[in-house]
C-alpha positions in Angstrom: 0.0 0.0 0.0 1.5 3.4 -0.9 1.1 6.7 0.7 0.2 10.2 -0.1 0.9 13.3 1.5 -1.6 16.2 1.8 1.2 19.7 3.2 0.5 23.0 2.8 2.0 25.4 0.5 2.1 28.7 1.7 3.4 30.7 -0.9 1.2 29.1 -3.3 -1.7 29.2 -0.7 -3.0 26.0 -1.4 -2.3 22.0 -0.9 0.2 19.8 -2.4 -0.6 16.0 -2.8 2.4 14.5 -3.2 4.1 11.1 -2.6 6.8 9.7 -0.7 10.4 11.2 -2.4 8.7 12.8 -5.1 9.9 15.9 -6.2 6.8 17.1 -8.4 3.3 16.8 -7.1 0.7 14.6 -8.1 -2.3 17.6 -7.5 -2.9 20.2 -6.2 -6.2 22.1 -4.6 -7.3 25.2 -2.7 -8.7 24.2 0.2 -7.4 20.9 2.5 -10.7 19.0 2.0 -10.5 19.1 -1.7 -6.7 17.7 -1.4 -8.0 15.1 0.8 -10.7 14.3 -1.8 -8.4 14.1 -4.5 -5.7 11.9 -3.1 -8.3 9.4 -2.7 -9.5 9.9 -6.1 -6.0 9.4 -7.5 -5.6 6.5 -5.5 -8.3 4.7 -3.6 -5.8 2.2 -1.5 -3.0 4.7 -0.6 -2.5 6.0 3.3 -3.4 9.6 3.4 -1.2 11.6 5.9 -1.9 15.0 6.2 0.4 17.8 7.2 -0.6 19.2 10.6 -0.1 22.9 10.6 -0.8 24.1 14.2 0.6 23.2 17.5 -1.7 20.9 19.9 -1.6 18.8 23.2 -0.7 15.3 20.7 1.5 17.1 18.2 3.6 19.8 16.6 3.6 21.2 12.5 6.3 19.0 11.8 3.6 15.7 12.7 1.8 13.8 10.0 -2.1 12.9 10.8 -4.4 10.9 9.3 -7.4 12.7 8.2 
């Protein structure tokens, strides 16, 4: 089973999907949601990880999540 990562892109102001050691992304989209939705359209069996990008009680920006 394969992964895909959902991060944010600031200066871009949208999200990257993008897989493990890739250097170009798969898709991108505006809001986190839709990158969610998209990385499960481009494929239904990978893990989806997204970035988190605020600090909590469980975790810190640099922390993958599932969605």
């Amino acid at each position: 089973m394969g992964k895909l990562f959902v991060e944010r892109r600031p200066e871009e102001g949208d999200y990257a999907i993008r897989r493990p050691g890739a250097e170009r992304i798969s898709g991108h989209e505006s809001t986190q949601a839709e990158a969610i939705e998209r990385a499960r359209e481009i494929d239904p069996n990978a893990a989806v990880l997204v970035e988190r990008v605020r600090y909590t009680d469980r975790g810190h920006p640099d922390k993958w999540r599932r969605p």
